[in-house]
C-alpha positions in Angstrom: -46.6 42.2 122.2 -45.9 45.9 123.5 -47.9 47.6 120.3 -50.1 50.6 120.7 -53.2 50.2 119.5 -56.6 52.1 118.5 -59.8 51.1 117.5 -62.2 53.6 117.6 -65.3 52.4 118.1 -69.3 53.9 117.9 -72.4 53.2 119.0 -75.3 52.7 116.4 -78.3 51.3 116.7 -79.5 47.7 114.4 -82.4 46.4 114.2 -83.2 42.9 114.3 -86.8 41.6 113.5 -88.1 41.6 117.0 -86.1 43.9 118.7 -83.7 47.1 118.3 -80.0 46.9 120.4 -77.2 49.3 120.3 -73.8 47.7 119.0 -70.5 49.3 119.3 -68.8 48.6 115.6 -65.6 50.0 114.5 -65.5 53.3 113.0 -63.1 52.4 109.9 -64.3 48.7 109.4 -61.2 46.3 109.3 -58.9 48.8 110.2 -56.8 49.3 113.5 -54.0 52.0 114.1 -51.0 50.6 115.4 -48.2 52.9 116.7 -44.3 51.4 116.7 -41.4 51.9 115.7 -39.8 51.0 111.8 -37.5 48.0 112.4 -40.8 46.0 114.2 -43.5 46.3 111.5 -43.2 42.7 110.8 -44.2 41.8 114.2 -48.0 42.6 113.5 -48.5 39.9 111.0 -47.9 37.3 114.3 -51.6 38.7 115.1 -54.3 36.0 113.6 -56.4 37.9 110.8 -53.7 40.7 110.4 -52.9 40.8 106.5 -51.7 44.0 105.2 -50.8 47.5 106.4 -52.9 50.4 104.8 -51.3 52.0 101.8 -51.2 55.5 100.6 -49.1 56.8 97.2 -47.4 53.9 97.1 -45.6 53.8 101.0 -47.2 52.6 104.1 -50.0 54.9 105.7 -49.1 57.2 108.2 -51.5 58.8 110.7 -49.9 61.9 112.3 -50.7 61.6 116.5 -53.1 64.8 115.9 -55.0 63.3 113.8 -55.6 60.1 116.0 -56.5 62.8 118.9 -59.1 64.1 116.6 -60.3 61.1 115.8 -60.6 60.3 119.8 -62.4 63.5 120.4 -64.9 62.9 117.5 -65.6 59.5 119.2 -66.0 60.5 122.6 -67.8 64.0 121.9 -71.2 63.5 123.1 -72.5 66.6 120.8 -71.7 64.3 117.7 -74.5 62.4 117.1 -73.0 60.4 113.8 -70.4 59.6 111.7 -69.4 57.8 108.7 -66.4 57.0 106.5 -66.2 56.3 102.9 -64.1 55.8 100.2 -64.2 57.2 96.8 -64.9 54.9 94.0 -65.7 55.0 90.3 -69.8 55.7 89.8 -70.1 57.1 93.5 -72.1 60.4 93.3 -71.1 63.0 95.6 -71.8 66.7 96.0 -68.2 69.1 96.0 -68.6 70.7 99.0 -66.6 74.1 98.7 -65.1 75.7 95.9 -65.7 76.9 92.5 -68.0 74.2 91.6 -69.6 73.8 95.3 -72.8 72.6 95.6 -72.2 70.7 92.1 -73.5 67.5 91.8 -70.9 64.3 90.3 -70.2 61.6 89.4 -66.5 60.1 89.8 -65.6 58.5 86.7 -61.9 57.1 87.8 -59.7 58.0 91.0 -55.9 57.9 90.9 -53.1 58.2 93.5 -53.9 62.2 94.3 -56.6 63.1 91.7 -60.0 62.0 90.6 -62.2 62.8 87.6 -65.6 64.2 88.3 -68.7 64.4 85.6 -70.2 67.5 87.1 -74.4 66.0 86.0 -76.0 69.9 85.9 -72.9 71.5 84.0 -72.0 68.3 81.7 -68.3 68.8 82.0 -65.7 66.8 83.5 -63.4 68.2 85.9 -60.0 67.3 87.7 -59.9 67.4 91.4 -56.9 67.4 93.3 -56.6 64.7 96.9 -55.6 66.1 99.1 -53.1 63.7 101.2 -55.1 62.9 104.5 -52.3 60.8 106.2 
């Protein structure tokens, strides 16, 4: 079809009752970049099991090229040794990592288009916190 596409896959190790194997899996599962142009966006769909693009703020996703090199490096750097991605969801824990509250332990009560609300458990508060736009 002429698209550009990525992947990125990892190796991880699963265990099965008799045995252990390494399986590659996709890094973000259900996800693939595509790189084209505007006016042929549609042509994606004509791929079996393609159903949506990825949305952020209310307009397609868009992954800067850097960001895709990153994301290469990260997958091909033998140093790394894991990596995982996750979303943020309402009554996911999580630790703020830098900041005024850093180290603080949460709980996120609701997340909108570029803020979430946090419970901070050992303060009993509730704080804003700013998204920062990652595409």
């Amino acid at each position: 079809m002429g698209i550009e596409v990525y992947c990125p896959m990892v190796s991880e190790v699963r265990q099965w009752s008799d045995r252990k194997k390494i399986v590659n899996t996709p890094l973000f599962t259900s996800y693939v970049f595509v790189k084209l142009k505007e006016k042929d966006r549609e042509q994606v769909f004509e791929v079996p099991g393609v159903v949506r693009y990825l949305f952020w703020l209310g307009k397609p996703a868009n992954v800067k090229e850097d960001e895709i090199q990153t994301i290469r490096n990260w997958v091909e750097d033998d140093n790394v040794m894991e990596m995982t991605v996750a979303d943020f969801s309402p009554g996911d824990r999580m630790t703020i990592p830098k900041g005024v509250f850093k180290d603080q332990e949460g709980l996120i009560k609701d997340v909108g288009k570029n803020k979430m609300r946090l419970v901070l458990l050992g303060l009993g508060c509730t704080v804003t916190v700013k998204i920062r736009e990652v595409v």
